[in-house]
Each structure stands twice: as C-alpha cells, then as structure tokens.
N, C-alpha and C positions, 0 to 999 in steps of 0.2 A: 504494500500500500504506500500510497508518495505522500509526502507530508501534505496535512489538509488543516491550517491554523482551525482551531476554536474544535475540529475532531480529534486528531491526535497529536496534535503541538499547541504549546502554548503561541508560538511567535513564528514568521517564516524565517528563510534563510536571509531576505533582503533586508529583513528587520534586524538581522543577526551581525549580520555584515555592516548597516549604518553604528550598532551600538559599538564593535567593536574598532571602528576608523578612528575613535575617540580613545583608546583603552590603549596599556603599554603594553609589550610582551606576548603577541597575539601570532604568535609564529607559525604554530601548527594550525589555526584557524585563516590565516591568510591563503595556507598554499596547499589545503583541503579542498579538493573538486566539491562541485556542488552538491553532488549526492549525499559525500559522506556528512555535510555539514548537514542535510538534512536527516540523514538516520540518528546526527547527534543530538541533535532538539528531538528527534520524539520521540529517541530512545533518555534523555534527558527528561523528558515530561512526564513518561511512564514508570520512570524511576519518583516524582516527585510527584506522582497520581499515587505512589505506595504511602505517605505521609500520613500520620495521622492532624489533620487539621482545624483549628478553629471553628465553632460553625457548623453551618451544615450546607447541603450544598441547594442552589435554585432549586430544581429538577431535580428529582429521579433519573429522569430518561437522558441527562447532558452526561456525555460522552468521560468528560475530565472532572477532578476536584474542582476547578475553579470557572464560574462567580461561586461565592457562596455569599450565607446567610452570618451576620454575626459581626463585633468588634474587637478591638487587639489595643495593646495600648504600645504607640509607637517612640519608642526614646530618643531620635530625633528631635521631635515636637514637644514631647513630656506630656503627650495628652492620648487621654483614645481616641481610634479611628473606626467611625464605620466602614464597615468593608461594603466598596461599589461593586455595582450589578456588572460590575464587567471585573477582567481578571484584574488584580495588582499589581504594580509596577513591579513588586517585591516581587511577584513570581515569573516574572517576566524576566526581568534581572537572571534570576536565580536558572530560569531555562537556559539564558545567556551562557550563564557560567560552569552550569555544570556539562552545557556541551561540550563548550571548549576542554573544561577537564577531561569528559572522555577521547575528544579527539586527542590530546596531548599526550595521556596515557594506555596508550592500546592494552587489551587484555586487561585491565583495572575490574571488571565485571564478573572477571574468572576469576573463581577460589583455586590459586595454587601453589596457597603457603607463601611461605620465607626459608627462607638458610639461618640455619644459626652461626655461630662463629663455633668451626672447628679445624683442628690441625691433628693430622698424622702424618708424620715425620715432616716432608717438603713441602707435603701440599696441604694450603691452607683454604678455609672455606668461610668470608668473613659474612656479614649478617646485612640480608638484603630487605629492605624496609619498603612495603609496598604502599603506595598515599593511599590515603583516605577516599571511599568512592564518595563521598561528600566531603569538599575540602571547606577549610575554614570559611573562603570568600561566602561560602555559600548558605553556612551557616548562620553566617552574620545575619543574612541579608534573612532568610527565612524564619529565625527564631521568633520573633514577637508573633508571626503568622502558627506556631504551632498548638495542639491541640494541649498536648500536657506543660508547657512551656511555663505555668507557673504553680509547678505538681510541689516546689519545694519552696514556694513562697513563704515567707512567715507572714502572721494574721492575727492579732489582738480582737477579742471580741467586745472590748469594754473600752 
C-alpha cells in the first residue's frame, strides 16, 4: 500500500522533506529515494499508532490514533491544551523524526541482541549498543501527549 496521509501516515513525504530543509544532520533523509522515505513515515506512524494515548480517539472507524478527544498540559506554555480535531503538531513532529531514525538506523526494528565485551586470548569482542527504536528527540516531543504520562505524578488532596 503507498503512503495515503490521514490512512496510514501521519504526514507525506513533501511535508517530510519541507520540515527537514530546516533541521541539521539530515543525511540519510536527504539521499533516501522517495519510496523508502515513504515506508518510513508509515512505518513511523504505525509504530506511534502502538502508543498508549491521551484521550480517546474521534471515530471508531478512523484508521490512526490521531485526532483525538481530550487535553494535555503542555510545558512550553505552562498551561493545558485542548487537543484539535485535526492531528498535533506534536505528532507530526514526532512522525518526522522517528522516520528519519528508522531510515538512519536500518534493522533498528529487528530484535538481534548486542555483544557483550568478551576476550579469548587475541580476539576480543567489545559491546555493541543498539539506539533506542524511540530516540530521545522523540520523546520529548510526545511525552505530554501520552496516556500514562502523569502515572507518577505527586497529588495533595487537601
């Protein structure tokens, strides 16, 4: 299936391509054919349609998590937001960025371990660290959008 914004991408690739013209470090998204940038948004989306979310969602019947129903309180502003009938910048953003992560990091999707650091006799086997399938940018950007996001808040009743 080819990416179809609002079915199974958050954003297209044109949209992908204006955000990132702005952005530093954008190497494996620059010289990605069009294709791959598009299985990375809505392999990107379908990763961030697993989320547990804020909310609930418009519809039943709509295809992805987002619009939904409900507010967040955003630290930016220092105030809450209602969430709009259309998706959020924030997840927009975040489709952004966790494409380019998967395009950056091929095989990031596959569980296939790490190396520990071991050595017998010459040959040595040091410890290979594989990122995060959600990297920090991404979390930043998504945390006040999430469902249990304030599961360890503290709360005075008095």
């Amino acid at each position: 299936m080819a990416l179809l914004k609002d079915t199974n991408s958050y954003a297209t690739v044109i949209e992908a391509d204006a955000y990132f013209e702005d952005r530093l470090d954008v190497a494996a998204w620059d010289s990605a054919e069009e294709d791959k940038k598009s299985q990375a948004l809505v392999t990107a989306t379908a990763y961030l349609n697993t989320v547990v979310w804020i909310g609930y969602a418009i519809s039943e019947s709509q295809p992805l998590a987002f619009p939904r129903v409900g507010a967040y309180f955003d630290p930016r502003v220092g105030y809450n937001i209602v969430l709009p009938d259309t998706v959020p910048l924030r997840i927009i953003e975040a489709t952004y960025e966790l494409a380019y992560h998967f395009l950056n990091n091929d095989g990031i999707l596959d569980d296939t371990g790490t190396v520990t650091d071991l050595t017998v006799g010459q040959i040595s086997l040091k410890i290979r660290t594989n990122p995060s399938v959600i990297p920090n940018t991404v979390n930043k950007i998504i945390t006040p959008l999430l469902g249990n996001s304030n599961k360890n808040a503290w709360w005075r009743a008095n």
